[in-house]
FILO-559904 format. One record per residue (C-alpha): residue in one letter; x, y, z. Coordinates in Angstrom, 3 decimals. Example, Ala and Ser with C-alpha at 12.3 -4.5 7.8 and 13.67 -1.06 7.14 Angstrom:
BEGIN
{resn: a | X: 12.300 | Y: -4.500 | Z: 7.800}
{resn: s | X: 13.670 | Y: -1.060 | Z: 7.140}
END
This chain:
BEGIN
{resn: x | X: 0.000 | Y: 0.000 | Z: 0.000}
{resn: x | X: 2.794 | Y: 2.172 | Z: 0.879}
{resn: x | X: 4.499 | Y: 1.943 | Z: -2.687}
{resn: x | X: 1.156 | Y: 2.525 | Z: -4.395}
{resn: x | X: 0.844 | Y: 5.963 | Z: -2.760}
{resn: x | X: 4.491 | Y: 6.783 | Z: -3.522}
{resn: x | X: 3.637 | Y: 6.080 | Z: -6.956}
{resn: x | X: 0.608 | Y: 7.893 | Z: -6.856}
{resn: x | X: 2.427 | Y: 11.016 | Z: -4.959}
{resn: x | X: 5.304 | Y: 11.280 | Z: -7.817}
{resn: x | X: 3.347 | Y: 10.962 | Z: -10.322}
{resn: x | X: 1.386 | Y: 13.899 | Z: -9.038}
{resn: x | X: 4.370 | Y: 15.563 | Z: -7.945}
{resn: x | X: 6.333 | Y: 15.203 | Z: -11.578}
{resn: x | X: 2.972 | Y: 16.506 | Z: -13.445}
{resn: x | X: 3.333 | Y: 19.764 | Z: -11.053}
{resn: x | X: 6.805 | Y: 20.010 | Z: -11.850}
{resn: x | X: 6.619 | Y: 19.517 | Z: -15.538}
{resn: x | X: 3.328 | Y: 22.144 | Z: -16.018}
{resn: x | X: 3.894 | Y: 24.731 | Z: -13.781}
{resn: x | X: 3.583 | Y: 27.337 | Z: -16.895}
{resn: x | X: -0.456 | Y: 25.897 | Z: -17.004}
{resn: x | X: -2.811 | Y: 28.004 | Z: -17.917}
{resn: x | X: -6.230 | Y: 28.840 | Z: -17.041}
{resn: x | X: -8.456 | Y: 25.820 | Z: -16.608}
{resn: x | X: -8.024 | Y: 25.111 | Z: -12.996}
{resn: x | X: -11.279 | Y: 25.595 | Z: -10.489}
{resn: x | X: -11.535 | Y: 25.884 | Z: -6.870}
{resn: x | X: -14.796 | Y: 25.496 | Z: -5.006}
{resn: x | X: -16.092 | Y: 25.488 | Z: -1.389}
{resn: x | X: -19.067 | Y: 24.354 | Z: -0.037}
{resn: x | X: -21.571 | Y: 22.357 | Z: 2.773}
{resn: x | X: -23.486 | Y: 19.356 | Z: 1.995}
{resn: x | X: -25.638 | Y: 16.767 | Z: 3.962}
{resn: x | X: -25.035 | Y: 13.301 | Z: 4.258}
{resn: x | X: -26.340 | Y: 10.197 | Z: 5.653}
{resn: x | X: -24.570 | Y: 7.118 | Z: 6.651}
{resn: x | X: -25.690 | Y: 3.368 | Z: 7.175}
{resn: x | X: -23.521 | Y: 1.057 | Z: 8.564}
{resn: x | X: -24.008 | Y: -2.372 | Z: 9.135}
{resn: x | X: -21.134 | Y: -4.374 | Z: 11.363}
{resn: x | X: -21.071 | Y: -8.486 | Z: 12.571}
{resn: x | X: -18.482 | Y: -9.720 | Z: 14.780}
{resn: x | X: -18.868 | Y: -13.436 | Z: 15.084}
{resn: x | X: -16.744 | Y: -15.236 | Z: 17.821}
{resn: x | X: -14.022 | Y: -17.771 | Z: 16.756}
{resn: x | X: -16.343 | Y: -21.234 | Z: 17.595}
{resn: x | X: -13.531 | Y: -22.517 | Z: 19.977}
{resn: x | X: -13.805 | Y: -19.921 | Z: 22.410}
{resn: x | X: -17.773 | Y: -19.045 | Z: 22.516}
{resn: x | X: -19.733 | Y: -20.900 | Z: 19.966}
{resn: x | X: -23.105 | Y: -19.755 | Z: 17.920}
{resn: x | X: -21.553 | Y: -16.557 | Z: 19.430}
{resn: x | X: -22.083 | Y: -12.930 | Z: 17.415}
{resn: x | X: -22.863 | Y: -9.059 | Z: 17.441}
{resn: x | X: -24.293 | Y: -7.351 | Z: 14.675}
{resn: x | X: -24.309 | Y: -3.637 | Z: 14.968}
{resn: x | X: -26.460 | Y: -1.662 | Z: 12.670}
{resn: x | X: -26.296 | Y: 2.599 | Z: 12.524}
{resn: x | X: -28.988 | Y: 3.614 | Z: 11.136}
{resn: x | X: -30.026 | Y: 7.704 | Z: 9.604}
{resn: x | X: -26.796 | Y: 9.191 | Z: 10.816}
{resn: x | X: -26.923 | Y: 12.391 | Z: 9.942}
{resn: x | X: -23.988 | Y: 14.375 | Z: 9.013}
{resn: x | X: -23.645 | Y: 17.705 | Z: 8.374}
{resn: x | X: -20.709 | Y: 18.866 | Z: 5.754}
{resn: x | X: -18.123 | Y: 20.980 | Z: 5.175}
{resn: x | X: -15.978 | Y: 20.119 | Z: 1.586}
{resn: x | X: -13.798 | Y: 21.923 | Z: -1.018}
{resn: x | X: -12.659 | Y: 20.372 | Z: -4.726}
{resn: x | X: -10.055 | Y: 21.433 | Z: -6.732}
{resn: x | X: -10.008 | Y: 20.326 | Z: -10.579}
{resn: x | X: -7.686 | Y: 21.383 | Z: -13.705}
{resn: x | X: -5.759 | Y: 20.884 | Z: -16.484}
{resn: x | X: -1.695 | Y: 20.616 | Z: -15.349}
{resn: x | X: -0.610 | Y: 21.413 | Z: -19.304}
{resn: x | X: -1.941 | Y: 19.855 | Z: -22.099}
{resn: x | X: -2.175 | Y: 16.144 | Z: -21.332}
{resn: x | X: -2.328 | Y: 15.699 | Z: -17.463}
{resn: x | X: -5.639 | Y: 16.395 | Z: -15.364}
{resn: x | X: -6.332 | Y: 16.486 | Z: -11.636}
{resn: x | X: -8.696 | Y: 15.780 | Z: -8.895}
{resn: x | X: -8.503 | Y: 16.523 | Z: -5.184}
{resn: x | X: -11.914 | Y: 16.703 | Z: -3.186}
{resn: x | X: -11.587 | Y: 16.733 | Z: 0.622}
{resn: x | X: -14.707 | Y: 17.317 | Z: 3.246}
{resn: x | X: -15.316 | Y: 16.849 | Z: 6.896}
{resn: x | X: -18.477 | Y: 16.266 | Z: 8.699}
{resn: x | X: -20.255 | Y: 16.674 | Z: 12.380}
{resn: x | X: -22.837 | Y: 13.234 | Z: 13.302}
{resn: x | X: -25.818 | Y: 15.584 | Z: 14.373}
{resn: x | X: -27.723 | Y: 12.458 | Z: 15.218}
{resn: x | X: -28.796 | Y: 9.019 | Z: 14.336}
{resn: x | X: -29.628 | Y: 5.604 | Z: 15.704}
{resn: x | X: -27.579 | Y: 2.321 | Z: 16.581}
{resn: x | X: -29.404 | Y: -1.345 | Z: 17.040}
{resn: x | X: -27.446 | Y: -4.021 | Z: 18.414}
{resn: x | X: -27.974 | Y: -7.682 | Z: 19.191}
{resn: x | X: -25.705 | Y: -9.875 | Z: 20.610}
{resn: x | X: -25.881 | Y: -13.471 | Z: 20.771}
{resn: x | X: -23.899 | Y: -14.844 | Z: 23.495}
{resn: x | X: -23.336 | Y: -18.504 | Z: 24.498}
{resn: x | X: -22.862 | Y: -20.021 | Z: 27.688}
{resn: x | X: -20.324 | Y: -23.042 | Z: 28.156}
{resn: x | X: -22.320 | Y: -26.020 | Z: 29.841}
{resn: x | X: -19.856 | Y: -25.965 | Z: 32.855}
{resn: x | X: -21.078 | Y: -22.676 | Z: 34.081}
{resn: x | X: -24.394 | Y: -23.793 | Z: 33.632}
{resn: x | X: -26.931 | Y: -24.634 | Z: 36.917}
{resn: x | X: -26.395 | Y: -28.390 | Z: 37.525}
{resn: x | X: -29.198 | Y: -30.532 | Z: 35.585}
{resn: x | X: -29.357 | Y: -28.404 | Z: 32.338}
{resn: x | X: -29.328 | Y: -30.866 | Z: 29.099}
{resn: x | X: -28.050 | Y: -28.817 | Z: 26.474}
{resn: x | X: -24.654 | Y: -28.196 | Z: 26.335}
{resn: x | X: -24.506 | Y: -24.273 | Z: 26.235}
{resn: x | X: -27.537 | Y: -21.869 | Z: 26.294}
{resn: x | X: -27.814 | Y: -18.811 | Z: 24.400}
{resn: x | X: -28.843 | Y: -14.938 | Z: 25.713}
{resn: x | X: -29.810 | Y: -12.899 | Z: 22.831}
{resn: x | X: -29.983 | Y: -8.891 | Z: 24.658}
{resn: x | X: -31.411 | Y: -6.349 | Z: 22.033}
{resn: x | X: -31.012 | Y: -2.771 | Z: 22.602}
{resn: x | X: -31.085 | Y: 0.456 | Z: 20.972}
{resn: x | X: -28.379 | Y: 3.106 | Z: 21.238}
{resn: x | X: -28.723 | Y: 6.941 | Z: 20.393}
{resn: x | X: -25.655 | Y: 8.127 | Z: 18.474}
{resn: x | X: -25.395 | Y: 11.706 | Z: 19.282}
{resn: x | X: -21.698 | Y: 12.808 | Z: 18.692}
{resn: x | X: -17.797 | Y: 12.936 | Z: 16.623}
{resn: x | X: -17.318 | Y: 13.452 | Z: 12.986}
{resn: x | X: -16.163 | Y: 11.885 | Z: 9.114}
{resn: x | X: -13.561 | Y: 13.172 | Z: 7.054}
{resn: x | X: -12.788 | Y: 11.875 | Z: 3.626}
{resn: x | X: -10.203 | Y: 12.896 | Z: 1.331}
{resn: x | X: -9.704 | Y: 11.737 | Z: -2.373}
{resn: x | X: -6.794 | Y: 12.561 | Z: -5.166}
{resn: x | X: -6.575 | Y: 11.564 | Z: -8.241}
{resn: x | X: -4.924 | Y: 12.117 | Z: -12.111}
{resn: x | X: -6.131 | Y: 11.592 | Z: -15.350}
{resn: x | X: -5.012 | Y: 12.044 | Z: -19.174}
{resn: x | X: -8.277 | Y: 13.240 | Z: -21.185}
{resn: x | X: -9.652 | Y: 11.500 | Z: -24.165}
{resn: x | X: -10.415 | Y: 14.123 | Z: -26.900}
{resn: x | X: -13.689 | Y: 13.114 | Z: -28.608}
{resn: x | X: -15.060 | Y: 14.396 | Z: -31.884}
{resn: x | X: -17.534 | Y: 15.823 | Z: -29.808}
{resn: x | X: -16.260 | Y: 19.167 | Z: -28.607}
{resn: x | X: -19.393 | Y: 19.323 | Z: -25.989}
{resn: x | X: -18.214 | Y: 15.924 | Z: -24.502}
{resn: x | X: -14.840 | Y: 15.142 | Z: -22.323}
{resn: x | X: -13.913 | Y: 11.545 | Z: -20.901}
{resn: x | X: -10.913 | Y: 10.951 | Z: -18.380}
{resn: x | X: -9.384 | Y: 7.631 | Z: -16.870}
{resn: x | X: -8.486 | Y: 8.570 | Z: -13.429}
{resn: x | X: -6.104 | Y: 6.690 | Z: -10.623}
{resn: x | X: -6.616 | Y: 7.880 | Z: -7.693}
{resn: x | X: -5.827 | Y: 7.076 | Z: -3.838}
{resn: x | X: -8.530 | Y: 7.723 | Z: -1.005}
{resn: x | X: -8.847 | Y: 8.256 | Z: 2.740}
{resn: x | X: -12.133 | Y: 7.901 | Z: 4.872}
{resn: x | X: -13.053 | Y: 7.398 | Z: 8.185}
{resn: x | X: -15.656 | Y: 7.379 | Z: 10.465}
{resn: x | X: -15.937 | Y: 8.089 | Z: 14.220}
{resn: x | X: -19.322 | Y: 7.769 | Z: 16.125}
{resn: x | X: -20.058 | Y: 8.226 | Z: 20.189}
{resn: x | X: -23.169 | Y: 6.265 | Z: 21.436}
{resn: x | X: -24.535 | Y: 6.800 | Z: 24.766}
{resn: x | X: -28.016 | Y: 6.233 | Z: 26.733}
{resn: x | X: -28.680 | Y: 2.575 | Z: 26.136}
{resn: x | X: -31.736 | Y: 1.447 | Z: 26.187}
{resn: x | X: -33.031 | Y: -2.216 | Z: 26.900}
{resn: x | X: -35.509 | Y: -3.222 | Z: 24.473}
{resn: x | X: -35.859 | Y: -7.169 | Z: 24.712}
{resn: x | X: -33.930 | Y: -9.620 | Z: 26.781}
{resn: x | X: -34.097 | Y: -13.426 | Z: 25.482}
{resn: x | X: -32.886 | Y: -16.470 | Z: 27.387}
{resn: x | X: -33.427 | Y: -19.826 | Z: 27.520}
{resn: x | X: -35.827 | Y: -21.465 | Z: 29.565}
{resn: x | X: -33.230 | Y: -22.739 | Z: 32.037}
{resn: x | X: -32.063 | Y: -19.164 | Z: 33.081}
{resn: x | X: -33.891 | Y: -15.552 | Z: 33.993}
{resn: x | X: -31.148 | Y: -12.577 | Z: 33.508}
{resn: x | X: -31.284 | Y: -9.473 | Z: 34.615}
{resn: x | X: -29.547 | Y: -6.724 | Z: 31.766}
{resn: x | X: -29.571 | Y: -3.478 | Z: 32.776}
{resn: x | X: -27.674 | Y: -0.391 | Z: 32.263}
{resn: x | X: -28.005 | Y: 2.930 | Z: 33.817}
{resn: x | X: -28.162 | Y: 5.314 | Z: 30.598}
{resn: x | X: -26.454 | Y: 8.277 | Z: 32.229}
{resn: x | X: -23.921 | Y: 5.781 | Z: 33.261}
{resn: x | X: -20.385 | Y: 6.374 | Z: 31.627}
{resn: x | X: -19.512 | Y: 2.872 | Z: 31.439}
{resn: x | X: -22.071 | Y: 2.794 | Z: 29.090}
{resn: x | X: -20.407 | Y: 5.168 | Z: 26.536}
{resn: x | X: -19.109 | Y: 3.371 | Z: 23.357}
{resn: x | X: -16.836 | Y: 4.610 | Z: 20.918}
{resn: x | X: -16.521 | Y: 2.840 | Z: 16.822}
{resn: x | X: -14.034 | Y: 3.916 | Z: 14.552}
{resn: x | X: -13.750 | Y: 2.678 | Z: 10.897}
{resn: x | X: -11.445 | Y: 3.999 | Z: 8.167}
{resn: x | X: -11.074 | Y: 2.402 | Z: 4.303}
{resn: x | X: -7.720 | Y: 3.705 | Z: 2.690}
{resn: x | X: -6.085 | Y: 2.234 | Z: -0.631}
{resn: x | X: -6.110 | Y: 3.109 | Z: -4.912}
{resn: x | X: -8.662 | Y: 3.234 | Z: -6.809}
{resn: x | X: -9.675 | Y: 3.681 | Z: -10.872}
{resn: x | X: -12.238 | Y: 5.088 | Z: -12.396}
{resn: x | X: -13.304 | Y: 7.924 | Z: -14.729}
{resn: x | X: -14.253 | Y: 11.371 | Z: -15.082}
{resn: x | X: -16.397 | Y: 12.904 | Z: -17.643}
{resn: x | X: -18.146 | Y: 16.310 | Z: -18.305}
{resn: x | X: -20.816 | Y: 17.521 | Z: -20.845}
{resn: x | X: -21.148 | Y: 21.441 | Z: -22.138}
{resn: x | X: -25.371 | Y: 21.874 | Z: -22.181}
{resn: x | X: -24.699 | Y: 25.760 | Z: -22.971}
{resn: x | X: -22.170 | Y: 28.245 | Z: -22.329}
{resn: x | X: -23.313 | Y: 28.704 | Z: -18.211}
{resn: x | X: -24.582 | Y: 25.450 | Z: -17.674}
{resn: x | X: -22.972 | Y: 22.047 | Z: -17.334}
{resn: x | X: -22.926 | Y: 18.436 | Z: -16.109}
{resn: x | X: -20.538 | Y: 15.757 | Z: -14.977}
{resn: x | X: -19.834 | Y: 12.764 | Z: -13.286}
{resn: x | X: -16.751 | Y: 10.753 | Z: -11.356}
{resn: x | X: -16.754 | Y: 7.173 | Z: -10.614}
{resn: x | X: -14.568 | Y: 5.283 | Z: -8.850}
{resn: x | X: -13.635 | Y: 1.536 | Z: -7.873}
{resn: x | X: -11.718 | Y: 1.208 | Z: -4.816}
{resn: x | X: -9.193 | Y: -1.544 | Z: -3.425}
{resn: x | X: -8.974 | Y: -0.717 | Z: -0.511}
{resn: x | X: -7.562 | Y: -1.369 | Z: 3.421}
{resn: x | X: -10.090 | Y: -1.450 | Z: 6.046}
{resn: x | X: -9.633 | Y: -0.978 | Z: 9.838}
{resn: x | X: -12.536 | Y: -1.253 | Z: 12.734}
{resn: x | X: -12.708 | Y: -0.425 | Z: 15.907}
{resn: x | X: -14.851 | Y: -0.834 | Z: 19.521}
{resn: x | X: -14.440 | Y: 0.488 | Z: 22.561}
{resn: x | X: -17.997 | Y: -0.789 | Z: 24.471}
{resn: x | X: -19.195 | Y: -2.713 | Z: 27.398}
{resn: x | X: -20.864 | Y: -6.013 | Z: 26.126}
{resn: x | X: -19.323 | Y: -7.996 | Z: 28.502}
{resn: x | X: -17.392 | Y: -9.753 | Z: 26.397}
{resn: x | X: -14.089 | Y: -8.624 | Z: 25.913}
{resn: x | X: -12.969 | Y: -10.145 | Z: 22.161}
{resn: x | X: -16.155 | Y: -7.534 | Z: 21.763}
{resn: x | X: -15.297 | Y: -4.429 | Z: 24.016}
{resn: x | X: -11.913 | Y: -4.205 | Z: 22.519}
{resn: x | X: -12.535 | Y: -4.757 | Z: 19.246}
{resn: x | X: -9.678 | Y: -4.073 | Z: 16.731}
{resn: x | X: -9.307 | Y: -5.702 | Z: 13.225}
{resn: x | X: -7.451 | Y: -4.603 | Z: 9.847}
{resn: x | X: -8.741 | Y: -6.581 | Z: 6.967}
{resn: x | X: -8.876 | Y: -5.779 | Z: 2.942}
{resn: x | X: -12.335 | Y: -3.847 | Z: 1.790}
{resn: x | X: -13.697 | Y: -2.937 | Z: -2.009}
{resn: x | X: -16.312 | Y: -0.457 | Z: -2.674}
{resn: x | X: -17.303 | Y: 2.043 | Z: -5.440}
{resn: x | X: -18.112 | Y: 5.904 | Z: -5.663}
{resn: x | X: -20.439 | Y: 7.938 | Z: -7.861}
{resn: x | X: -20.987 | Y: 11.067 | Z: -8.283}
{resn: x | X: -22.900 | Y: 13.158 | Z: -10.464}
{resn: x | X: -23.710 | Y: 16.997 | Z: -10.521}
{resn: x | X: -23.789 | Y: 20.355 | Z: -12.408}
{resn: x | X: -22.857 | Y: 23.552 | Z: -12.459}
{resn: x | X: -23.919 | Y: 27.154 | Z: -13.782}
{resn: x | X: -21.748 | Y: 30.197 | Z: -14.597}
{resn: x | X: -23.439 | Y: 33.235 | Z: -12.894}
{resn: x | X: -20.351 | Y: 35.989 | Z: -12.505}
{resn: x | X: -17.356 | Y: 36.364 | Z: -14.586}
{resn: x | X: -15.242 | Y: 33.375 | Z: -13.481}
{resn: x | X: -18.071 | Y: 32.542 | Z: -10.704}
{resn: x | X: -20.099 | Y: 29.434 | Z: -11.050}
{resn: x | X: -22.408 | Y: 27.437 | Z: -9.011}
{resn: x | X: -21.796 | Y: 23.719 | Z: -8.458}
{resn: x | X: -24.620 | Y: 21.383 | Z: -7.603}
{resn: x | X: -24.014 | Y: 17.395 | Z: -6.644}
{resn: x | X: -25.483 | Y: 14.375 | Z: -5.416}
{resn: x | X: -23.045 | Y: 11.421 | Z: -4.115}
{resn: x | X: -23.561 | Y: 7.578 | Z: -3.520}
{resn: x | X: -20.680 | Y: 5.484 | Z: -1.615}
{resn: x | X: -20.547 | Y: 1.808 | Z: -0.948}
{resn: x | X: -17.546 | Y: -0.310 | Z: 1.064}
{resn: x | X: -18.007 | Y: -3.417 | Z: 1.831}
{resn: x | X: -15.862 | Y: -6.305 | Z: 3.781}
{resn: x | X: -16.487 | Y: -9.961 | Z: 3.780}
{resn: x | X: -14.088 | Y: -12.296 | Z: 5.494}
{resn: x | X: -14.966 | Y: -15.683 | Z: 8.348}
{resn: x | X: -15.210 | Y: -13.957 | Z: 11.504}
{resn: x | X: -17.137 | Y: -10.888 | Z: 10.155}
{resn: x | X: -18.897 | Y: -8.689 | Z: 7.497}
{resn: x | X: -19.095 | Y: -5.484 | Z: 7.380}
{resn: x | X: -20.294 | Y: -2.612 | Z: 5.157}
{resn: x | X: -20.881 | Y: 1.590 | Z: 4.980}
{resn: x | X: -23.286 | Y: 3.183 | Z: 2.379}
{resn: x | X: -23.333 | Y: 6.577 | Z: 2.392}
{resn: x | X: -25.772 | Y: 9.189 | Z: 0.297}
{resn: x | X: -24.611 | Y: 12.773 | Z: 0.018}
{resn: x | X: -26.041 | Y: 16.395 | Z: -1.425}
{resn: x | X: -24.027 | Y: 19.542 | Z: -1.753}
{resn: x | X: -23.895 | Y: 22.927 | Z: -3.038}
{resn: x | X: -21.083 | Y: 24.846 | Z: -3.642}
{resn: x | X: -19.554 | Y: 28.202 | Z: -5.104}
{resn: x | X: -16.761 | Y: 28.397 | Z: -7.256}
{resn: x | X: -13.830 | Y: 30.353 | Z: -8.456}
{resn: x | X: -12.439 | Y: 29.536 | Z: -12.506}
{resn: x | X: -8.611 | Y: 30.703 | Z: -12.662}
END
């Protein structure tokens, strides 16, 4: 991963170097944007420490509110760039989680037949705090069409995101047991031992394409997608119980995809309005766990044409 980005950063570097006489072509914009997040984890047990053992973690309707800035141009005649960076508050949003936990038969009440029993605690969690921050670059060389209107790029690119929630105020909303067993599972919401922190952050290359289309001389449309290989890393600080759950930490490899498509419209000299809509998908599939992040995103922004 580390040689990819080196590659990635001379390349970059070099095209700066080699252009610097560039001319006008180059944009800088600045906006906010909402977006909101689903996130679906499951951390299954290894069998030969708690069998039929799991928790699945699902955030639902986060709601983020955005910052973000883009800057796109032409580095000479052959070489185009991409940078987009944003960063975003969690107003609010929801988190249900259900554990399955298993109980070896010798800590079972003398008499029970089955060899472990299962508790299956539901609750739901209020996610009320922390932030994202995403940051992509990227180069291209542009494919000159017949049609002057029309403009296609390949684009390699390398990508950071992340994602860092706070949940507090559990609440119990079903407690399941076997018949053998009653269990008591309560937690004091204003409690801090019942503030959990989850962390999860994709980095790694991607490919993709750019491409833009010339309606009229102030108006405009465009789109960027992009297929990711990427490094994943999650993390839980919480208080389950169980600790291969509490303290959570796993790195694993991820793939996802990003689209974006938008418009914009020249209103002042060099001044243009830039309006977008966003879809993200990651996913992670490996034995022990799946996880995956979709995220949907609107912004607006204003924009400066050197």
């Amino acid at each position: 991963m580390k040689k990819v980005f080196k590659v990635l950063y001379s390349l970059m570097t070099t095209a700066v170097l080699c252009n610097t006489s560039a001319e006008a072509a180059t944009s800088v914009q600045f906006g906010v944007g909402y977006r909101s997040d689903d996130i679906k984890w499951r951390i299954s047990a290894p069998e030969s420490i708690q069998p039929d053992s799991y928790s699945k973690l699902n955030f639902r309707d986060v709601e983020i509110f955005l910052v973000e800035g883009k800057v796109k141009g032409m580095l000479g005649d052959c070489v185009y760039l991409r940078a987009t960076a944003d960063y975003g508050w969690i107003e609010d949003g929801t988190l249900r989680e259900k554990d399955q936990l298993s109980q070896n038969v010798a800590d079972l009440p003398p008499g029970s037949a089955a060899e472990y029993t299962i508790v299956t605690p539901s609750v739901h969690n209020d996610i009320d705090d922390k932030y994202v921050y995403d940051f992509s670059a990227g180069i291209g060389y542009p494919i000159h069409l017949d049609c002057e209107e029309f403009s296609f790029t390949p684009m390699l690119g390398f990508s950071y995101n992340t994602a860092r929630i706070s949940v507090q105020n559990r609440h119990l909303i079903a407690d399941e047991l076997s018949a053998a067993q009653q269990v008591t599972y309560e937690v004091d919401p204003a409690s801090d031992e019942n503030h959990s922190k989850y962390r999860q952050t994709f980095w790694g290359p991607w490919i993709g394409f750019d491409f833009a289309y010339m309606c009229q001389d102030c108006w405009s449309a465009y789109g960027e997608f992009e297929f990711h290989w990427a490094r994943a890393r999650f993390e839980r600080n919480s208080n389950v119980g169980f600790e291969a759950w509490d303290n959570f930490e796993r790195s694993r490899n991820a793939h996802g995809f990003k689209i974006v498509l938008g418009g914009t419209y020249s209103f002042c000299c060099d001044w243009f309005l830039d309006g977008h809509i966003g879809w993200q998908d990651w996913r992670s599939s490996k034995c022990g766990g799946n996880f995956k992040w979709q995220s949907f995103d609107i912004g607006l922004d204003v924009g400066y044409m050197f």
